[in-house]
C-alpha positions in Angstrom: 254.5 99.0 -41.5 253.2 95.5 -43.1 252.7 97.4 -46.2 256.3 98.6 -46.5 257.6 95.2 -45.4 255.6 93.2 -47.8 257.3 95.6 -50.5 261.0 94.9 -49.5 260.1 91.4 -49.1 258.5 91.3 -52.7 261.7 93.1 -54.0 264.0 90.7 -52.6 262.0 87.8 -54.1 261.7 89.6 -57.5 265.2 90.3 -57.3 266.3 86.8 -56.7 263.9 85.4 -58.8 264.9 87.4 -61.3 268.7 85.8 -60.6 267.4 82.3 -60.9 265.2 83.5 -64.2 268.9 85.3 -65.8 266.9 88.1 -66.4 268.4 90.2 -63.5 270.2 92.9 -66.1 266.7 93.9 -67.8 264.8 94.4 -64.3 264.8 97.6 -61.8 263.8 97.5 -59.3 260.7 98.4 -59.5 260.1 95.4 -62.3 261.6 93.4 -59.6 258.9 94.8 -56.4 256.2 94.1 -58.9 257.3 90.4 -60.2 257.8 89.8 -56.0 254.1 91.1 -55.4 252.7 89.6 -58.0 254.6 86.2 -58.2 253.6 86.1 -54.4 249.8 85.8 -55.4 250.4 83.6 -58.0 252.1 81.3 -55.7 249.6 81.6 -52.7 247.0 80.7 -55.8 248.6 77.8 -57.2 249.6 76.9 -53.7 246.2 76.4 -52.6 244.9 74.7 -56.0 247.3 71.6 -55.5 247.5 71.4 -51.8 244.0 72.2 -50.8 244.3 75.8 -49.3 246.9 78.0 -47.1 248.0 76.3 -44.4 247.9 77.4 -40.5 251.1 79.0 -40.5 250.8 81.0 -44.0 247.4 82.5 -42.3 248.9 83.1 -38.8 252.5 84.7 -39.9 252.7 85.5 -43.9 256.6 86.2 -43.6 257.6 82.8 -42.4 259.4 80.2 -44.9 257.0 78.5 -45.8 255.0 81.5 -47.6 258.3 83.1 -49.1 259.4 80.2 -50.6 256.0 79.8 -52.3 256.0 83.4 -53.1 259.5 82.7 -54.7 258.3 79.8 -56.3 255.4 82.0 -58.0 257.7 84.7 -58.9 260.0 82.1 -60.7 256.5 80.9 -62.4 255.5 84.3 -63.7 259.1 85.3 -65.1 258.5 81.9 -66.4 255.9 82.8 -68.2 257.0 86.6 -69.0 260.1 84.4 -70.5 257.6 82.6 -73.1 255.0 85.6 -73.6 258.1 87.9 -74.3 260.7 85.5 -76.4 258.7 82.6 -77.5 260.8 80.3 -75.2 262.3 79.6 -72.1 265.8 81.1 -71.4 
């Protein structure tokens, strides 16, 4: 059950991110499930470089606000990045 949560979860974030990013017209959703998945380890990665690890709560309970806004915050990152790879600059 986890599993198919943290996929609708990681769609959602995709999705928005995707908002945020303008780049909602050229996604699916299964773009946006992947860019949620994956934005969600890049955040948890980045998270833990700068502030010195996961904290308690993004251990104990990993749908809490605390790790979907850094998942969000990852997504925006890697459409970020997908922006500069794909375009040559930021949109």
């Amino acid at each position: 059950m986890d599993f198919i949560l943290a996929l609708v979860m990681g769609g959602i974030i995709g999705w928005l991110a995707s908002i945020v990013m303008k780049r909602d017209a050229s996604m699916g959703i299964f773009w946006n499930i992947v860019v949620g998945c994956i934005g969600s380890i890049l955040g948890r990665f980045l998270y833990g470089m700068f502030m010195g690890g996961a904290s308690e709560r993004m251990r104990d309970n990993p749908f809490n606000l605390e790790t979907l806004a850094v998942a969000f915050a990852g997504a925006v990152v890697l459409l970020l990045i997908m922006n500069l790879i794909q375009r040559g600059r930021v949109r």
